[in-house]
C-alpha positions in Angstrom: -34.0 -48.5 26.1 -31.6 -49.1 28.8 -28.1 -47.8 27.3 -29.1 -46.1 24.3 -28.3 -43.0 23.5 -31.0 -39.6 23.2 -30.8 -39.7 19.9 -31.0 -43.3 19.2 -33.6 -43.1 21.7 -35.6 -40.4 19.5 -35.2 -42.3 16.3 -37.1 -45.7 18.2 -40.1 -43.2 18.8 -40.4 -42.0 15.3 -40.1 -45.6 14.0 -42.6 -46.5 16.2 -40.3 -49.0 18.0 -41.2 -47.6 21.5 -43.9 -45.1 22.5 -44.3 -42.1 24.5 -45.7 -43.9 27.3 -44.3 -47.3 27.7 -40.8 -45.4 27.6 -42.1 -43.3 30.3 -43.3 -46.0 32.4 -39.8 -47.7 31.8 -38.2 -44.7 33.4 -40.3 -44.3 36.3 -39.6 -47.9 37.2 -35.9 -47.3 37.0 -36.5 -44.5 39.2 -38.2 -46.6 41.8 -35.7 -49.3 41.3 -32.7 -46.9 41.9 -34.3 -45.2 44.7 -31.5 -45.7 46.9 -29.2 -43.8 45.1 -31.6 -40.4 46.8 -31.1 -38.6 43.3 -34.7 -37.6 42.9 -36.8 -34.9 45.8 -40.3 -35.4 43.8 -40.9 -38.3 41.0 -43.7 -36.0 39.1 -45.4 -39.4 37.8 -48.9 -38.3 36.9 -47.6 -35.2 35.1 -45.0 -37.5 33.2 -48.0 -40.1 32.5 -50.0 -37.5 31.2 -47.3 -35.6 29.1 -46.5 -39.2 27.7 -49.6 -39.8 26.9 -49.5 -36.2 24.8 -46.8 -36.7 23.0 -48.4 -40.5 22.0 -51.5 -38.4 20.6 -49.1 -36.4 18.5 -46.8 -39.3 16.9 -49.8 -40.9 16.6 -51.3 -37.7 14.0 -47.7 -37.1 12.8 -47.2 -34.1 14.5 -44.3 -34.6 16.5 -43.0 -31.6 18.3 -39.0 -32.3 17.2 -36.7 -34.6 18.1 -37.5 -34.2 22.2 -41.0 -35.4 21.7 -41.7 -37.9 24.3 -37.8 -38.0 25.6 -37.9 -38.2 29.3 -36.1 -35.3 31.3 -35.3 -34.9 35.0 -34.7 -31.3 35.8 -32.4 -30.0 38.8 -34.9 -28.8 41.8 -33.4 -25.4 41.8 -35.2 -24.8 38.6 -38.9 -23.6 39.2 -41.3 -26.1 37.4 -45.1 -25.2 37.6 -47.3 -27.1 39.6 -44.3 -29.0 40.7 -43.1 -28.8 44.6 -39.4 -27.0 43.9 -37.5 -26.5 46.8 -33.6 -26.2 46.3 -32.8 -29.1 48.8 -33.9 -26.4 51.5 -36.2 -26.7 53.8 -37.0 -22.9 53.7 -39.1 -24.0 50.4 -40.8 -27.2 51.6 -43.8 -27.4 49.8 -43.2 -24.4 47.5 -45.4 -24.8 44.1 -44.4 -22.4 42.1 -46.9 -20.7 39.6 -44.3 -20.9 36.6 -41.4 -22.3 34.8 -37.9 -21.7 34.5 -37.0 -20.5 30.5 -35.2 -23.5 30.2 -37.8 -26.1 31.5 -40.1 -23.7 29.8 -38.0 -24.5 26.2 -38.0 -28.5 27.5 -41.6 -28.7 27.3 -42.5 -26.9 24.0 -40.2 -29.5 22.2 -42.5 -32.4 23.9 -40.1 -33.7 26.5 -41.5 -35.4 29.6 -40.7 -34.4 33.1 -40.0 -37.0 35.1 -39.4 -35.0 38.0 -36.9 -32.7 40.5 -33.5 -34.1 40.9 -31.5 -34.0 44.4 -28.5 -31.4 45.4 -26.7 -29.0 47.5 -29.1 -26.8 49.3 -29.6 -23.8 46.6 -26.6 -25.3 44.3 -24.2 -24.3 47.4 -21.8 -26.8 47.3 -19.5 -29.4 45.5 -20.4 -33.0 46.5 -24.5 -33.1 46.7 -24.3 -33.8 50.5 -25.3 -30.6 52.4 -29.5 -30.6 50.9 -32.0 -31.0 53.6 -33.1 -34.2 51.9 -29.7 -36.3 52.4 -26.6 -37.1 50.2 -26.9 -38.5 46.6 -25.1 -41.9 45.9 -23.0 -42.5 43.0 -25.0 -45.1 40.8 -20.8 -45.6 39.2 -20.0 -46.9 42.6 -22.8 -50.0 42.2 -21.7 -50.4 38.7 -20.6 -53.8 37.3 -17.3 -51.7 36.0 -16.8 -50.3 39.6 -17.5 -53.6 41.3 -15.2 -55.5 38.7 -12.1 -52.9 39.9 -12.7 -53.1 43.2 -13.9 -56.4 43.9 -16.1 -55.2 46.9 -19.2 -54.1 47.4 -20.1 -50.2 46.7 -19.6 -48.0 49.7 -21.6 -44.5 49.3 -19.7 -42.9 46.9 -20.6 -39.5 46.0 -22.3 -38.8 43.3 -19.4 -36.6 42.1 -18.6 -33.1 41.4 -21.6 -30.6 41.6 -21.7 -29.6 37.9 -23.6 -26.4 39.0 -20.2 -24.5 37.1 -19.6 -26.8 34.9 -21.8 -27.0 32.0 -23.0 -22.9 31.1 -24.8 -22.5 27.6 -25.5 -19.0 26.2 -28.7 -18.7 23.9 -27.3 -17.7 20.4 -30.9 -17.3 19.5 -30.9 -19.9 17.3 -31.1 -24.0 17.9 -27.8 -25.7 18.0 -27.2 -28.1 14.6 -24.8 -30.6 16.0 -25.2 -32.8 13.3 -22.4 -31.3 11.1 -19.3 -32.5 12.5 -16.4 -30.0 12.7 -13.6 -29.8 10.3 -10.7 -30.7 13.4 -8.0 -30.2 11.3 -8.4 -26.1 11.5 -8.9 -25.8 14.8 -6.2 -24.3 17.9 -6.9 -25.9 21.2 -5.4 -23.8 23.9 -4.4 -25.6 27.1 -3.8 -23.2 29.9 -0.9 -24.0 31.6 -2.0 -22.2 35.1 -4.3 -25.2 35.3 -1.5 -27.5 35.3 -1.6 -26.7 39.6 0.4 -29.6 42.2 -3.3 -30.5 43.5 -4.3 -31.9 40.2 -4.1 -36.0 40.1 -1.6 -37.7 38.0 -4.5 -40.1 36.5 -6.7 -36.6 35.3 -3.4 -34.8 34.0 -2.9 -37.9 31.7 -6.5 -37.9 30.4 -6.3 -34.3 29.7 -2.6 -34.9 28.1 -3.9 -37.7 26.0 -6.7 -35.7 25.2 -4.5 -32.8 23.6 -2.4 -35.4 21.8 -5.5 -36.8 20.2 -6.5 -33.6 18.6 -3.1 -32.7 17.9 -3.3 -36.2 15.7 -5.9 -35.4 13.8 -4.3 -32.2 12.7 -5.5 -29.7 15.1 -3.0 -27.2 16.2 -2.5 -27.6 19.8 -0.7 -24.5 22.2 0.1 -24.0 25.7 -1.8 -20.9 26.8 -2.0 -18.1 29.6 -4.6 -16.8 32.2 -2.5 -14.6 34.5 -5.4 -14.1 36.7 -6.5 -17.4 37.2 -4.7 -18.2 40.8 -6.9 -15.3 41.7 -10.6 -15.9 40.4 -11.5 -18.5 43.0 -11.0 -15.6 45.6 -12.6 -13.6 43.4 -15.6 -15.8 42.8 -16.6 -16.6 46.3 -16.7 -12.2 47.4 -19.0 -11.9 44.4 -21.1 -15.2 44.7 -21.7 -14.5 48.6 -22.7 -10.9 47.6 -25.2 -11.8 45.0 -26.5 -14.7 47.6 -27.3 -12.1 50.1 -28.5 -9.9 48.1 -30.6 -12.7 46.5 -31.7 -14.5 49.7 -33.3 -11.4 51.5 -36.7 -12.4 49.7 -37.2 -15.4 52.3 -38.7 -13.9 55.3 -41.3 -15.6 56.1 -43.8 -13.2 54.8 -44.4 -13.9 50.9 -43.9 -18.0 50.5 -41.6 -20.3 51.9 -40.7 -21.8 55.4 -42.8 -19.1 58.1 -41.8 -20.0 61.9 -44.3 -19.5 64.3 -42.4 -17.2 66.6 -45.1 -13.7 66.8 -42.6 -11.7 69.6 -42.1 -9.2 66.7 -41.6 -9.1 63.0 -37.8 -8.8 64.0 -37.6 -12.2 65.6 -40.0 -13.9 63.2 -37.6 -12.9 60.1 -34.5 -14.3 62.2 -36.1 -17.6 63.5 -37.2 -18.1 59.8 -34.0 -17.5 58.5 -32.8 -19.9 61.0 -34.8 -22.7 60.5 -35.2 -22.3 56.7 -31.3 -21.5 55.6 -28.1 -24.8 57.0 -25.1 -23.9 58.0 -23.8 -23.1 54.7 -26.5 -20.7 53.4 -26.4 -18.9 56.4 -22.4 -18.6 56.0 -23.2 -17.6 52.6 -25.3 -14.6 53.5 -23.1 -13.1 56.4 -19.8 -12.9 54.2 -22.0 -11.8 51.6 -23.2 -8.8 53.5 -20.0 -7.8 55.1 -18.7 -7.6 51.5 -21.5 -5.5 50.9 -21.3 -3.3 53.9 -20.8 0.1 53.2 -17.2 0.5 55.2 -16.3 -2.8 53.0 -18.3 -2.4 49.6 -15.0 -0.4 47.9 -12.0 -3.0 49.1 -13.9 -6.1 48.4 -17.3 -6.1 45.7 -16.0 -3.6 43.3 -11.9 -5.1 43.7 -13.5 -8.0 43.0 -15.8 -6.7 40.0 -12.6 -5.1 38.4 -10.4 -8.4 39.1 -12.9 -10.1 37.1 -13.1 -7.9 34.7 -9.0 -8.7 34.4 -10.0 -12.9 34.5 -12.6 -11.7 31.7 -9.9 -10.1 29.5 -7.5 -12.6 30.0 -9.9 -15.1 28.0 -10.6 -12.6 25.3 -6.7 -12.3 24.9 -6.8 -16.0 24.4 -9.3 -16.4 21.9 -8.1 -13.3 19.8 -4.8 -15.0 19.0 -6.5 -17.7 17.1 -7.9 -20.1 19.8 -10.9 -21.8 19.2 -11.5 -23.9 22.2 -10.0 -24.2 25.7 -9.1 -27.9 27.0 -8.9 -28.0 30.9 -9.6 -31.0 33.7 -13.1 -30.6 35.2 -12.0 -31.3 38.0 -9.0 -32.4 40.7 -9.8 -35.9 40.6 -12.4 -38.4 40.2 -15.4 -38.5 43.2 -14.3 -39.7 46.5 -16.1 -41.7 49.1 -18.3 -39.6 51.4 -16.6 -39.8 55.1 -13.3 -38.7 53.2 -15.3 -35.9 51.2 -17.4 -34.5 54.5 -13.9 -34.1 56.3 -13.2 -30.5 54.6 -15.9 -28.0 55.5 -17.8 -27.3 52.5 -16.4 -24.2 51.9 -12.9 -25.6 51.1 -14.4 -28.7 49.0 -16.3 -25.6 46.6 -12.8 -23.8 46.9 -11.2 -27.3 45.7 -14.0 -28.6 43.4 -14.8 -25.7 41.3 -11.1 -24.5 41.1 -11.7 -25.5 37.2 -15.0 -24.3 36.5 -15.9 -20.9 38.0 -13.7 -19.0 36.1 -16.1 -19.8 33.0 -19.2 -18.0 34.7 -16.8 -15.1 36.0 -16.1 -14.3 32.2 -19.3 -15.3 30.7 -18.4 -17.9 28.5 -20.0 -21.3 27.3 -18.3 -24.2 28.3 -19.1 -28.1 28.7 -17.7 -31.1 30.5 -17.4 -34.1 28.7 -16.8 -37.9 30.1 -13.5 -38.5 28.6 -12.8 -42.6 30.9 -12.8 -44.2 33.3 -10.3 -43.9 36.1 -8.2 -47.2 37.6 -11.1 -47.2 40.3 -13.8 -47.3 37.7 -15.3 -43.5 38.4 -15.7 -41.3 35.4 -13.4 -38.4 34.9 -14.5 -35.6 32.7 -12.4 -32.9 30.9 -14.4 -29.7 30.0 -14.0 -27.7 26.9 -14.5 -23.7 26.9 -15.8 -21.3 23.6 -15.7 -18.2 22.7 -18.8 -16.3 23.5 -21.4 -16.9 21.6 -19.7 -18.9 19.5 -22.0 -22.3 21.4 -22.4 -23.9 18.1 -18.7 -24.6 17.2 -17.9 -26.0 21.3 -20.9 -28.4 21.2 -19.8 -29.5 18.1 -16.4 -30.3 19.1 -17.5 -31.6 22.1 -19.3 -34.2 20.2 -16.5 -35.2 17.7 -14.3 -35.3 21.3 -17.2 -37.9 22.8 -17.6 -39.9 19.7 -13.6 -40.4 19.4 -13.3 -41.5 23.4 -16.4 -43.8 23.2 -16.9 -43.4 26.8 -18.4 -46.1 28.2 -22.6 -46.9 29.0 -23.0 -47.2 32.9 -23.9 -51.4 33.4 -26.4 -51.3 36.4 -28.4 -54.2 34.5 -27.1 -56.6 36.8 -28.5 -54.4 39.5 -32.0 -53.6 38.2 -33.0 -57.5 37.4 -32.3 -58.2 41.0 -34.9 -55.6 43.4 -34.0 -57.8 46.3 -30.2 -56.9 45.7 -31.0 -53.0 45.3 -32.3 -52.9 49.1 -29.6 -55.3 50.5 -27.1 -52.8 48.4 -28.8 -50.0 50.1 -28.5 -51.4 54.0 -24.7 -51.6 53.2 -23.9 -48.3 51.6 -25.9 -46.9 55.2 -24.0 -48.9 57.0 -20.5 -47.9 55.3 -22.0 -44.1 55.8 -22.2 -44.3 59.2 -18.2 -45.4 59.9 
């Protein structure tokens, strides 16, 4: 099953091509073949078995569950999964079970999916790269592909795993399922490319992706203008006083009392809270929850939280502006460039690589809006570069079913790792050298 795509994936388990459970067994023993790449915390393989083994009961009786129904999921470990260790890459929630799950993983499960387990990533989402979690960076399985290897003649050298997508991919709930079946009439649609995005830091490979993207909609009919949001240059700014805020607001429940990491300092309830807090939180969290509070501090509350609130109120409006004069969909760059190796990533505190990497993205979240990145090629080094598209609110229906006329037109190409899987012995010999190149 190697390649195929979800739905063709879906349509081998109602033909009875594949089951439940030999697809799940296939996918765990990816998973322990690709073990170097550190992308999974906890491989939930007797809960996968067993929801496999479900779902095989069901096809069996003809009462599949939809088309998820025995399709394998990995879910990010910042969403809480029952009976499932979730700990955010911190080590403030080591050993945390929780006693529920998230909506969405929730939603996963009723359709029949199977959970393989908790993916890898910054510690509580905070960061760009997936290299500041207590449990190590994630590899780039692109950097130890046969495309990658075929550009750069050379072995892979711990690339990243790429741009956090944390900001990148936000889907409101309509309240109804999404029909992407249909595909869009492309013809009547106005794609607006903002031009403030056009900024000096963007690459000359990603601005002609997102340029060849515009002309290819513009040849199928689609009207394509150059757009404004005045108050982009200032929503990064904006973004990071109200993130911080809502983190230290948000983090003040781990103290060491209720669940999570508990130091065994007993001076005084004072010092047990700090040593906790301490031990539990890096660097970055910590940094997170001090400018956080000083945003929030009384003397500061009415220059910084509510000038940001009203800014982004202003970032909000811009996009409404937009989408009023006939836009249907934004077209922007995902991101600066395409991933980067890890010593030249971990040179910029993480602060600036956020600042850098979600200069695209965060302004989606500050005005509410659905948006999706999409794979659009690979770049001359053989790394994917995406392009995301944004929607109106509400309106997640029309952008996902754009998105997919946009990924069926680009035919991005399947990840070759083949090579890579039939050999074990290579996997751990590729593994010594990509810790060895991490150490330079």
């Amino acid at each position: 099953m190697l390649g195929r795509t979800l739905r063709e994936v879906s349509a081998a388990l109602k033909q009875g091509q594949i089951t439940p459970i030999e697809l799940c067994q296939k996918c765990l023993s990816l998973i322990k073949k690709t073990k170097f790449l550190n992308a999974y915390i906890t491989v939930s393989e007797e809960v996968a078995l067993k929801q496999a083994e479900e779902s095989e009961k069901r096809y069996k009786k003809g009462h599949s569950l939809g088309d998820l129904d025995g399709i394998p999921i990995a879910v990010k470990d910042n969403f809480s999964t029952s009976g499932i260790e979730t700990t955010c890459a911190s080590n403030m929630l080591k050993g945390y079970v929780p006693p529920y799950n998230a909506t969405v993983v929730q939603r996963l499960l009723d359709q029949g999916a199977v959970l393989m387990g908790k993916t890898n990533l910054d510690e509580f989402a905070m960061g760009s790269g997936s290299t500041d979690g207590a449990f190590g960076p994630v590899k780039n399985p692109w950097s130890y592909s046969k495309q990658y290897r075929e550009k750069r003649k050379q072995k892979p050298h711990g690339m990243l795993a790429g741009h956090d997508p944390k900001d990148s991919t936000t889907i409101q709930d309509p309240g109804k399922p999404f029909m992407l079946s249909s595909l869009t009439d492309v013809s009547k649609l106005c794609i607006g490319i903002p031009k403030e995005y056009l900024v000096p830091e963007l690459s000359s490979e990603v601005r002609s992706f997102w340029s060849k993207a515009a002309n290819l909609f513009e040849s199928e009919g689609a009207k394509v203008i150059e757009v404004s949001l005045p108050h982009t240059s200032h929503s990064i700014v904006c973004y990071h006083v109200l993130c911080t805020s809502e983190v230290a607001s948000n983090m003040a429940r781990f103290d060491g009392l209720e669940y999570g990491h508990r130091c065994d300092i007993d001076v005084s309830t004072e010092a047990m809270y700090a040593a906790t807090r301490r031990e539990g939180f890096n660097d970055v969290v910590r940094g997170r929850i001090l400018a956080g509070n000083f945003f929030l501090l009384k003397e500061n509350y009415a220059n910084y939280f509510a000038k940001a609130q009203k800014v982004r109120r202003l970032i909000a409006n811009d996009f409404v502006n937009v989408f009023n004069s006939g836009v249907d969909v934004l077209l922007t760059p995902t991101t600066l460039s395409e991933a980067v190796p890890y010593p030249e990533f971990i040179k910029e505190d993480n602060r600036t690589r956020s600042a850098q990497d979600d200069i695209f993205t965060q302004a989606v979240n500050m005005a509410g809006l659905p948006a999706v990145s999409v794979p659009v090629a690979l770049s001359n080094q053989g790394l994917p570069v995406g392009l995301q598209f944004i929607g109106r609110a509400f309106c997640d229906q029309q952008l996902l079913t754009v998105a997919k006329w946009f990924e069926k037109q680009v035919q991005f190409p399947v990840i070759q790792l083949q090579e890579l899987m039939d050999d074990c012995s290579s996997v751990f010999e590729i593994e010594k050298l990509a810790s060895v190149s991490l150490q330079q």
